[in-house]
ZASE-802977 format. One record per residue (C-alpha): residue number from 1; x, y, z. Coordinates in pm, 1 decimal, padded with zeros to 6 digits. Example, Ala and Ser with C-alpha at 12.3 -4.5 7.8 and 13.67 -1.06 7.14 Angstrom:
REM residues 2
+-----+----------+----------+----------+
:   i :        u :        v :        w :
+-----+----------+----------+----------+
:   1 :  01230.0 : -00450.0 :  00780.0 :
:   2 :  01367.0 : -00106.0 :  00714.0 :
+-----+----------+----------+----------+
REM end
This chain:
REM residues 361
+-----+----------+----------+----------+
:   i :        u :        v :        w :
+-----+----------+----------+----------+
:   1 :  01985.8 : -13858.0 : -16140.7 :
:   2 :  01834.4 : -13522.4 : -16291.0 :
:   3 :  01954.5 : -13235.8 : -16156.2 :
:   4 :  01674.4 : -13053.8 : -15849.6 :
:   5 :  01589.0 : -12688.1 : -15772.7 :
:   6 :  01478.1 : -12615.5 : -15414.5 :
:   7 :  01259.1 : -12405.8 : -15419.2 :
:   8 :  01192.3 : -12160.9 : -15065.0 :
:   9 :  00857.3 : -12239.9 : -14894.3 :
:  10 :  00873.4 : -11849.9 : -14774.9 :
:  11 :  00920.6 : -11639.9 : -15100.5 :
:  12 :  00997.0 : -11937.7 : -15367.7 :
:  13 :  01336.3 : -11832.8 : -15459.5 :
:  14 :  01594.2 : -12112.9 : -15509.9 :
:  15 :  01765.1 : -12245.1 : -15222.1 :
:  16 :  02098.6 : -12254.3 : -15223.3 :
:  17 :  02378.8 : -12491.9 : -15015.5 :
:  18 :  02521.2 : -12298.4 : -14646.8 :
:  19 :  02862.8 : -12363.6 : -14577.0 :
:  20 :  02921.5 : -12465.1 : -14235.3 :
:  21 :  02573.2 : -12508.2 : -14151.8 :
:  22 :  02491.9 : -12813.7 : -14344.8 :
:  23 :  02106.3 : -12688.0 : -14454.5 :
:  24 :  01953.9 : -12482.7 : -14754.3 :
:  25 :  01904.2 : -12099.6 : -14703.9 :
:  26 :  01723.3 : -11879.6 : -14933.8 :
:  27 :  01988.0 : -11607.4 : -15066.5 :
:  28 :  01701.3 : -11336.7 : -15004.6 :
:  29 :  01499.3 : -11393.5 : -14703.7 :
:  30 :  01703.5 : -11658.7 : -14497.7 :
:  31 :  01495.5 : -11907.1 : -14454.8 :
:  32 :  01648.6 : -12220.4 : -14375.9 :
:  33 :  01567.4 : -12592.2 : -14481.7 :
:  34 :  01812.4 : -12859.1 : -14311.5 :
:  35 :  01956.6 : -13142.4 : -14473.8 :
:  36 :  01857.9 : -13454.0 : -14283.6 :
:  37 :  02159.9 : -13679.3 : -14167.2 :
:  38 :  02163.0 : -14062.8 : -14328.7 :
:  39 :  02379.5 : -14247.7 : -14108.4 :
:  40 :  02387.4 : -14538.2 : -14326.4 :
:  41 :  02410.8 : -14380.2 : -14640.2 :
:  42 :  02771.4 : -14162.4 : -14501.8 :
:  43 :  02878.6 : -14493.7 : -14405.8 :
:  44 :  02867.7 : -14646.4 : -14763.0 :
:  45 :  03008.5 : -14323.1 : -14914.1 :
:  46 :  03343.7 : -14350.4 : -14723.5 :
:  47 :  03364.7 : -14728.2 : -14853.0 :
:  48 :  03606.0 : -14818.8 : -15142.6 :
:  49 :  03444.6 : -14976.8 : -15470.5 :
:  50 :  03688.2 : -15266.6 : -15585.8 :
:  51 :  03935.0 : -15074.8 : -15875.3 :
:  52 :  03973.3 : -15407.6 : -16069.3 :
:  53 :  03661.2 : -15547.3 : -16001.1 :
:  54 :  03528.1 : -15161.2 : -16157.9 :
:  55 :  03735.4 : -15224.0 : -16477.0 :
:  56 :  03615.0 : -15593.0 : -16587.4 :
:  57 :  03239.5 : -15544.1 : -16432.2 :
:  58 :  03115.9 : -15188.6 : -16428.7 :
:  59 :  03247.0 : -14961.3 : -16687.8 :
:  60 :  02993.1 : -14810.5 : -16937.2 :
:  61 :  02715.4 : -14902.3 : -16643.9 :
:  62 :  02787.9 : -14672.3 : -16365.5 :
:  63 :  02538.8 : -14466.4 : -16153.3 :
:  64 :  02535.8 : -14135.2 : -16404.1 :
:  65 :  02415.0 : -13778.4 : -16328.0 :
:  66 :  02241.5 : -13615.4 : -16580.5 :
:  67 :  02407.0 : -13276.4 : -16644.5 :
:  68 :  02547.9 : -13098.0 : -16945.6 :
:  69 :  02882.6 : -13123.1 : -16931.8 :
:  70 :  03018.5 : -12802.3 : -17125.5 :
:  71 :  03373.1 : -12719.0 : -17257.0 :
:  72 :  03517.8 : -12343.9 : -17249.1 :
:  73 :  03621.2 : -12287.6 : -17567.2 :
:  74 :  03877.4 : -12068.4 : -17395.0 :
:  75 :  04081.4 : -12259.1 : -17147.9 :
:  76 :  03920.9 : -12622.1 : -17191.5 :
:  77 :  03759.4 : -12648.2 : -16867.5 :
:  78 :  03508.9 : -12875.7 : -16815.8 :
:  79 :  03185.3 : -12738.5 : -16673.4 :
:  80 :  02865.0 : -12896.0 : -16538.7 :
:  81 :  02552.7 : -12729.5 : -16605.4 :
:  82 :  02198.7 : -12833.9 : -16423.2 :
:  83 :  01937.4 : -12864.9 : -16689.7 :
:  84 :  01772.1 : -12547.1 : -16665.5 :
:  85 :  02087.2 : -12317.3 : -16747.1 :
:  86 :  02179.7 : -12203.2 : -17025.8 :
:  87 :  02467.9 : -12004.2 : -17040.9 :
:  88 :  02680.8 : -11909.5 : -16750.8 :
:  89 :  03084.0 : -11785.1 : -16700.9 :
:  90 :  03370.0 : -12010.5 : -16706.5 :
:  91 :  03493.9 : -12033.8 : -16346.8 :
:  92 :  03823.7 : -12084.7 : -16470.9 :
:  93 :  03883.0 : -11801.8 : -16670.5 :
:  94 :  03575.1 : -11622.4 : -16687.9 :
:  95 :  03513.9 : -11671.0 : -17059.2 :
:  96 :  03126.7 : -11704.2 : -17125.5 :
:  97 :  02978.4 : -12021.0 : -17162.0 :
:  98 :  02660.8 : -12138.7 : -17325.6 :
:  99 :  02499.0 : -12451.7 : -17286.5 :
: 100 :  02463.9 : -12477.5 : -17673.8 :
: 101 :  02792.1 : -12589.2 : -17658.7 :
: 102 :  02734.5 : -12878.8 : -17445.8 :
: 103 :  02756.3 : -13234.1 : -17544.0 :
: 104 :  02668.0 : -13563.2 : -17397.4 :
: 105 :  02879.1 : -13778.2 : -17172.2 :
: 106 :  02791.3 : -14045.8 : -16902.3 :
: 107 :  03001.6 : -13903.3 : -16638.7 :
: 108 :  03059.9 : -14136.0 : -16310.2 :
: 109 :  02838.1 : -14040.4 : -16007.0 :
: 110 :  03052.2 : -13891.4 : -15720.6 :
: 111 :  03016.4 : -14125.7 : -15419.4 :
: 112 :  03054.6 : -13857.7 : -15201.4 :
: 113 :  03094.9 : -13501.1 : -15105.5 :
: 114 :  03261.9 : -13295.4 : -14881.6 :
: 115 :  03065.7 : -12968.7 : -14838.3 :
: 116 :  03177.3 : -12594.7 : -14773.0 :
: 117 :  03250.9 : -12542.9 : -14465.6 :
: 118 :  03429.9 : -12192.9 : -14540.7 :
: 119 :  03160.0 : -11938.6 : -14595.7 :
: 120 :  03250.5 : -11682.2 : -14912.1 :
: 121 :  03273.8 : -11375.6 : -14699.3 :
: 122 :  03574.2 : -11560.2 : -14510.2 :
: 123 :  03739.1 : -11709.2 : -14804.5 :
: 124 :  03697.4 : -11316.6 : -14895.2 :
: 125 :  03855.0 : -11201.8 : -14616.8 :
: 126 :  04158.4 : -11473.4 : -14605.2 :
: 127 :  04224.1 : -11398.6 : -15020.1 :
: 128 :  04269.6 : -11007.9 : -14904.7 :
: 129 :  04465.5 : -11080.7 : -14619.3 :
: 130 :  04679.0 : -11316.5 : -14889.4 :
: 131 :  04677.3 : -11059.8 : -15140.9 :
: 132 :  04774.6 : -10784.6 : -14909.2 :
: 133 :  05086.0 : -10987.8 : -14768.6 :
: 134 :  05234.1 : -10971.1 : -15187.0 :
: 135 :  05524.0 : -10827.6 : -15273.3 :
: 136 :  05523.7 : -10561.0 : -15631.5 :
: 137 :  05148.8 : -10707.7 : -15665.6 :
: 138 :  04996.8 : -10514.4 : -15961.3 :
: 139 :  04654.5 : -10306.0 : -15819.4 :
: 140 :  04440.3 : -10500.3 : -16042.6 :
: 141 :  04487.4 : -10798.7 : -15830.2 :
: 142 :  04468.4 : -10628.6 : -15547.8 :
: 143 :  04110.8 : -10557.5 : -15622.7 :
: 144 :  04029.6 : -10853.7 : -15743.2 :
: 145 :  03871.0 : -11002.9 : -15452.7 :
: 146 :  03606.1 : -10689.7 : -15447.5 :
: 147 :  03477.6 : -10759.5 : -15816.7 :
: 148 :  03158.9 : -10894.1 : -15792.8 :
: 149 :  03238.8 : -11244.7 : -15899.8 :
: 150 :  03577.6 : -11254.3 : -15734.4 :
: 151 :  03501.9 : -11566.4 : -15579.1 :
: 152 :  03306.9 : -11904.1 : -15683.1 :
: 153 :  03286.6 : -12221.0 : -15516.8 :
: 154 :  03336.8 : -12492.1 : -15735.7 :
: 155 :  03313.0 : -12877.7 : -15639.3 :
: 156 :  03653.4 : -13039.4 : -15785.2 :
: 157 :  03627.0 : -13378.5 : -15873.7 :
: 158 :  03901.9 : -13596.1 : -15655.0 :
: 159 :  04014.8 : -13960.3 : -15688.6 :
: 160 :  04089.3 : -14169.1 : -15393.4 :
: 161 :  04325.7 : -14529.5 : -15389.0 :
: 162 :  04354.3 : -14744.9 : -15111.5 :
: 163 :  04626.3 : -15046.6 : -15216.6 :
: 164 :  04857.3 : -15269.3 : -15077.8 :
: 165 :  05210.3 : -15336.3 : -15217.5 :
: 166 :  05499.0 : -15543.9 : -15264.4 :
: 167 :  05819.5 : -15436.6 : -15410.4 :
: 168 :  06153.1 : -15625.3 : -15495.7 :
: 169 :  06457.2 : -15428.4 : -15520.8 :
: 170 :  06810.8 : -15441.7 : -15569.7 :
: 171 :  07095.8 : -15185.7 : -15502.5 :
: 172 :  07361.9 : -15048.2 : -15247.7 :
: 173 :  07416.4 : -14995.3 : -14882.0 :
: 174 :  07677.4 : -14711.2 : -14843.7 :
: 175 :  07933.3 : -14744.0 : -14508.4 :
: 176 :  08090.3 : -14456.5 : -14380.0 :
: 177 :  08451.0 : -14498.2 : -14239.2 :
: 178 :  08742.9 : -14251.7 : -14156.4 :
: 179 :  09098.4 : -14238.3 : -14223.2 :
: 180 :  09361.8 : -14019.4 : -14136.2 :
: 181 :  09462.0 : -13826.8 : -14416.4 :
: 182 :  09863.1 : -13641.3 : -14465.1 :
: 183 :  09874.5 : -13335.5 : -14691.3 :
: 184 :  10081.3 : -13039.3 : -14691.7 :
: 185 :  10020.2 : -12700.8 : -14676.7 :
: 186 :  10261.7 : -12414.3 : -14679.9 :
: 187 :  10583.8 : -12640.3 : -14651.2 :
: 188 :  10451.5 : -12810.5 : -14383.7 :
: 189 :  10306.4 : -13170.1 : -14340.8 :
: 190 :  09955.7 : -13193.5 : -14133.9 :
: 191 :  09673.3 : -13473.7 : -14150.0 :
: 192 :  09301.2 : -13464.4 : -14122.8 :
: 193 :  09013.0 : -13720.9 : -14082.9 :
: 194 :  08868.0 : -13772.5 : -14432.8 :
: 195 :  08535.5 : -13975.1 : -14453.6 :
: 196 :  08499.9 : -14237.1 : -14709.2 :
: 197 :  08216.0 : -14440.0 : -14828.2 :
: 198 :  08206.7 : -14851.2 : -14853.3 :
: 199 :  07949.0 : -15003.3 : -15080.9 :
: 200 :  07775.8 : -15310.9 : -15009.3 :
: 201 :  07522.2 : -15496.9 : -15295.3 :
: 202 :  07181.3 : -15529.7 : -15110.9 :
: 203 :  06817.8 : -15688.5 : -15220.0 :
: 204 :  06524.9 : -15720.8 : -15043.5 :
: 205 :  06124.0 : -15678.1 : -15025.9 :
: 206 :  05919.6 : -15397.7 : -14875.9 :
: 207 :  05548.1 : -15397.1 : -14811.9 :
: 208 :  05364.3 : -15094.8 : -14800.4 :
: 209 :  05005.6 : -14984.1 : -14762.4 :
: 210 :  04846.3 : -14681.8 : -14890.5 :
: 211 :  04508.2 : -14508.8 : -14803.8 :
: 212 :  04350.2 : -14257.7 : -14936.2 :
: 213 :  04598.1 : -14191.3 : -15184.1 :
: 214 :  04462.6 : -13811.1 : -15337.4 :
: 215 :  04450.8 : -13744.8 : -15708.4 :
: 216 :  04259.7 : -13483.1 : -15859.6 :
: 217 :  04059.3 : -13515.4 : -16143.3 :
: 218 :  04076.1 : -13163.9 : -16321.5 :
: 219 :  04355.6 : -13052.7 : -16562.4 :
: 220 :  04237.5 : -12702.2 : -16532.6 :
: 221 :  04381.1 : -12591.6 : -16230.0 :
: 222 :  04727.8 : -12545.5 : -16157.0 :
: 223 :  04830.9 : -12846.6 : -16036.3 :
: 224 :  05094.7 : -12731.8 : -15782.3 :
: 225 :  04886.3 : -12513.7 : -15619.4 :
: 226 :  04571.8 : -12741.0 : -15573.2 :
: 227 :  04821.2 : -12996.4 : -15429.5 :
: 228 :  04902.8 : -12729.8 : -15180.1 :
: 229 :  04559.6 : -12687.3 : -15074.9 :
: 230 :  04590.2 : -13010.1 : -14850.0 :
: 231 :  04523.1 : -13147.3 : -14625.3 :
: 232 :  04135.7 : -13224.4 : -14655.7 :
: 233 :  03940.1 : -13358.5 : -14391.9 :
: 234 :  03807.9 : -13644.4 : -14533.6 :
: 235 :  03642.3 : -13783.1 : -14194.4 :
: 236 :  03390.5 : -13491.8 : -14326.8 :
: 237 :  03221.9 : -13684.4 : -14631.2 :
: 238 :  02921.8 : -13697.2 : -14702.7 :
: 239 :  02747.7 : -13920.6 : -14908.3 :
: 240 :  02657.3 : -13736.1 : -15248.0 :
: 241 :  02361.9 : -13521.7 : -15255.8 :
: 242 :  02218.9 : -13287.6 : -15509.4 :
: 243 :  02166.8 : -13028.2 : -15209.5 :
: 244 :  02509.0 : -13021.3 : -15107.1 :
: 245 :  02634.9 : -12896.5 : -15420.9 :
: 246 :  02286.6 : -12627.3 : -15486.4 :
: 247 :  02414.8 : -12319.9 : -15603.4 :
: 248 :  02766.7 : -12402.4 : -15683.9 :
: 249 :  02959.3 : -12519.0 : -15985.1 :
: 250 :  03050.7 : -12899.3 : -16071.4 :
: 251 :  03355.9 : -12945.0 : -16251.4 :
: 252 :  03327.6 : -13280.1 : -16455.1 :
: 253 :  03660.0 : -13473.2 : -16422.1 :
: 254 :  03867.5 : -13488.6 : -16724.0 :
: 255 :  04136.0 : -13716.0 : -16552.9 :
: 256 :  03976.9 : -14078.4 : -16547.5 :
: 257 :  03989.6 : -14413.4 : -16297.0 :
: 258 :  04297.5 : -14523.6 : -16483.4 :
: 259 :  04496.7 : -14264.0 : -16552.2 :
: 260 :  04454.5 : -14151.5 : -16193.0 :
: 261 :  04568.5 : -14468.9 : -16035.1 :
: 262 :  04881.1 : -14410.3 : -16226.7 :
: 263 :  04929.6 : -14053.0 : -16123.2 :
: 264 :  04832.8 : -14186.4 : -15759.8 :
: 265 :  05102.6 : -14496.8 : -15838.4 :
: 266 :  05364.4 : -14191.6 : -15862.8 :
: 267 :  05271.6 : -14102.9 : -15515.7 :
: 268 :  05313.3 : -14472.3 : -15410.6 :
: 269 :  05621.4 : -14512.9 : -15520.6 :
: 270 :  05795.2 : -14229.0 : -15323.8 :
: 271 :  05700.6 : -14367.8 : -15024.4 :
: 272 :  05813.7 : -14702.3 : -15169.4 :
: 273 :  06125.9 : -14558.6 : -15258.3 :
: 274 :  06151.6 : -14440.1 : -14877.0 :
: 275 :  06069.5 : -14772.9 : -14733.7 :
: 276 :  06339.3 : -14901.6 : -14961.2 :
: 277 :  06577.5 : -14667.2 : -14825.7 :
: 278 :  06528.4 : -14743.6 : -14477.3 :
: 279 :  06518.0 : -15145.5 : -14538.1 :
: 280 :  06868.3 : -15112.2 : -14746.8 :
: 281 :  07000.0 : -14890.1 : -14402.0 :
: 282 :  07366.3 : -14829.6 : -14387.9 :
: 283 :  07468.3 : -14455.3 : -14446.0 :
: 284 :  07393.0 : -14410.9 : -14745.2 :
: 285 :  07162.1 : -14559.4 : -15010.8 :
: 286 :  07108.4 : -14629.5 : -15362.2 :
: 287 :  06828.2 : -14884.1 : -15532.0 :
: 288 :  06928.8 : -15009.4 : -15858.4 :
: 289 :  06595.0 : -15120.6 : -15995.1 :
: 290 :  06253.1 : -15213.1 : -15833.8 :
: 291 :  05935.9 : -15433.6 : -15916.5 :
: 292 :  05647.4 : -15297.1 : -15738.4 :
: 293 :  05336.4 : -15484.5 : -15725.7 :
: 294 :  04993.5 : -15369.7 : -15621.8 :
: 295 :  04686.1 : -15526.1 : -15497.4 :
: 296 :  04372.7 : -15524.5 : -15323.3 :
: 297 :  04323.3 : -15153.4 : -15513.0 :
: 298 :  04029.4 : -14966.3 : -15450.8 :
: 299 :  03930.2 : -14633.9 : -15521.1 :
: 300 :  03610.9 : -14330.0 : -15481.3 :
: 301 :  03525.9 : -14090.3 : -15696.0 :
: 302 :  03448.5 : -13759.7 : -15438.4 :
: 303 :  03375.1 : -13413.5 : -15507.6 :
: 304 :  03610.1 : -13143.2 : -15280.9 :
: 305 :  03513.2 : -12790.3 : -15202.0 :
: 306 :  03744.0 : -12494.7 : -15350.0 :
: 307 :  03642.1 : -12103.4 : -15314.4 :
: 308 :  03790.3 : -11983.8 : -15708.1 :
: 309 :  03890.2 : -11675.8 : -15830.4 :
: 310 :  04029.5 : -11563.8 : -16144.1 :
: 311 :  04072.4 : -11268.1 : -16377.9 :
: 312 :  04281.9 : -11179.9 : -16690.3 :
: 313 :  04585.9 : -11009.1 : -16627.1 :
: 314 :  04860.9 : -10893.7 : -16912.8 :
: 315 :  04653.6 : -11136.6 : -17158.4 :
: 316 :  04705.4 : -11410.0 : -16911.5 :
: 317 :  04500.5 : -11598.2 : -16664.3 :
: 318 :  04559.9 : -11615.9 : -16310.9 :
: 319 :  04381.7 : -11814.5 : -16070.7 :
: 320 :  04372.0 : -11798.2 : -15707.3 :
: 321 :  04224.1 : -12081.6 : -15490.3 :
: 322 :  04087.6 : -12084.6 : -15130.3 :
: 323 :  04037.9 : -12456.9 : -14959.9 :
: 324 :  03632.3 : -12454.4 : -14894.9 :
: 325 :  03720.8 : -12682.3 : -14572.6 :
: 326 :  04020.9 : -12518.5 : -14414.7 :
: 327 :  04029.3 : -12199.6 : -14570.0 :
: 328 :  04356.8 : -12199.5 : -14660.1 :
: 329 :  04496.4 : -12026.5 : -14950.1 :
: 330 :  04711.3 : -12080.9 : -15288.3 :
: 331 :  04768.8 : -11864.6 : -15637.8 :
: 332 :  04911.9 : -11781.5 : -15868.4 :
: 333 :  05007.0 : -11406.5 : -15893.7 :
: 334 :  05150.8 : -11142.4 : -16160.9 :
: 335 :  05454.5 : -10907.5 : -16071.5 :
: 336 :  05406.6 : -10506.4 : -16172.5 :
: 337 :  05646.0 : -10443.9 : -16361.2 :
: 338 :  05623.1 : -10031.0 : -16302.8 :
: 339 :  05667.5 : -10144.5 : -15923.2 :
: 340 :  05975.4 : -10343.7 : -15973.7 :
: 341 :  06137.1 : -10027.2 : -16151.3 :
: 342 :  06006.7 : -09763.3 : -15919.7 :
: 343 :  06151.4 : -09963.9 : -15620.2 :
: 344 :  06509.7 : -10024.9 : -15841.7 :
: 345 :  06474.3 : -09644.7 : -15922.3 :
: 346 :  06392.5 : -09557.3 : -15576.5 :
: 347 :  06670.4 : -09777.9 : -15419.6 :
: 348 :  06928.9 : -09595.5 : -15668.2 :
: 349 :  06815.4 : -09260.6 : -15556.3 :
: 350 :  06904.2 : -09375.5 : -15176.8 :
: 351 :  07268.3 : -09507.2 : -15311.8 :
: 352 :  07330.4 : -09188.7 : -15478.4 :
: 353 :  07208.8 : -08979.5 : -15158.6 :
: 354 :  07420.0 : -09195.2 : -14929.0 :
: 355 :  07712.1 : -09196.0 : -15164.4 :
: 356 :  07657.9 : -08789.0 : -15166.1 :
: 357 :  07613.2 : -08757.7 : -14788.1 :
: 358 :  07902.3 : -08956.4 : -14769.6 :
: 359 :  08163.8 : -08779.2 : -14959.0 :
: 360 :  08090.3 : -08410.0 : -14780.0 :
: 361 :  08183.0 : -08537.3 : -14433.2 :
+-----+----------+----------+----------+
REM end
């Protein structure tokens, strides 16, 4: 599917995609075109495509959008650019981009998207309010969120794994018992209760199902903190539409359907590991080995909404990362290192004062 302008029936500038108000408004006069609600077509985007099935049937003949996909020859990011643009910034490191650059890839249709709800001028307001609450934060970041492209929304590309599961398992069930204990101490002879641990050889099988397991699909953003942006209100999909995502930036996935269903399998197995746990009992715990087995695996490919920001500090990047749903924030930041000292040099001033004060009463 080609990539659409909008153009606005009032003054004919290009529409572009209102969070929170789920319609197309013109950046310079406000007019407003709604997008029309598809109950059926929601309904289908919030259903799980068979993951197996996928693999033997349907790779190399997906539903593709047609988009240059362009790599920053800085950081590696993987960009997608609508067909009538030709050079733009990286959103991950703000290294320029030109469509020259681009090359071809069939790239897997999102099924669906969940759109901003977090207008810029409050993701704004919430990075400030972050940025304010850091410690021996150097001044450039604390500006950062004024510079005129301090903030970007860019549609993340997310994987999704539904699967059932059934593990075997062998290990230990630790028993806690006490005894009463003599020892001496000082010449004389005292006791004390002493816990000890009996262990028991266990096996079993645990079932467990997941839903919505969450991987993302991007390497370019610090994992940890894009983990932190959950949770994500995935009751608010929509299916995909080319107006949802007007005027923002689509990141192209660079993790694919099989390595994310391992990363997702990682997941899995903690809570495995937990269900383990809780079948073995006893006090204490420990699993030897375990055979997991997974079935009835599905999976979507959706897009998720992030407010970006990112500048170079000290010749690195930083990156700083508002959820477009929730609003909630996670970044990376630099130190200053002339704050640090000033507030060690400051601090030994008020030691040596104190110390001085101290030695004339």
């Amino acid at each position: 599917m080609s990539a659409k302008n909008y153009p606005c029936k009032q003054c004919g500038a290009k529409l572009e995609f209102a969070p929170g108000k789920y319609a197309l408004q013109c950046p310079y006069c406000g007019h407003q075109n709604q997008i029309p609600e598809d109950r059926e077509a929601r309904i289908e985007a919030v259903e799980e495509l068979d993951y197996q099935a996928y693999l033997a049937e349907q790779a190399g003949n997906e539903a593709t959008i047609e988009r240059q996909t362009v790599q920053c020859k800085a950081c590696g990011a993987q960009s997608q650019f609508a067909v009538n643009i030709v050079s733009d910034r990286c959103s991950f490191c703000a290294a320029p981009m030109i469509a020259t650059n681009a090359y071809a890839q069939r790239v897997i249709r999102p099924k669906s998207v969940a759109p901003f709800d977090i207008q810029e001028s409050d993701a704004r307001n919430r990075f400030r309010d972050w940025v304010k609450g850091l410690w021996f934060a150097p001044n450039a970041l604390k500006q950062a969120y004024r510079a005129a492209r301090g903030l970007q929304g860019i549609y993340t590309p997310y994987w999704t794994y539904d699967a059932d599961s059934d593990t075997v398992y062998h290990g230990q069930r630790g028993v806690d018992y006490t005894v009463t204990e003599n020892y001496v101490e000082d010449g004389e002879t005292k006791s004390r209760q002493v816990t000890r641990t009996d262990w028991y050889p266990v096996s079993g099988e645990v079932a467990v199902s997941f839903d919505d397991v969450l991987v993302i699909g991007s390497n370019t953003l610090p994992a940890s903190y894009a983990a932190n942006l959950a949770p994500w209100r995935l009751d608010k999909l929509q299916a995909y539409n080319d107006e949802y995502v007007a005027g923002f930036t689509v990141e192209a996935y660079q993790v694919g359907l099989q390595p994310g269903f391992t990363q997702a399998q990682e997941q899995m197995e903690e809570e495995i590991r937990a269900a383990i746990c809780r079948d073995i009992g006893g006090d204490h715990q420990r699993i030897g080995g375990m055979q997991p087995r997974y079935m009835n695996i599905s999976f979507k490919h959706i897009l998720l909404p992030i407010w970006l920001s990112s500048y170079q500090y000290g010749g690195k990047t930083y990156r700083f990362l508002v959820n477009g749903q929730s609003g909630k924030v996670q970044g990376e930041r630099p130190y200053s290192v002339w704050k640090i000292i000033g507030a060690v040099c400051l601090a030994l001033v008020v030691v040596v004062v104190l110390a001085s004060l101290s030695k004339h009463r």
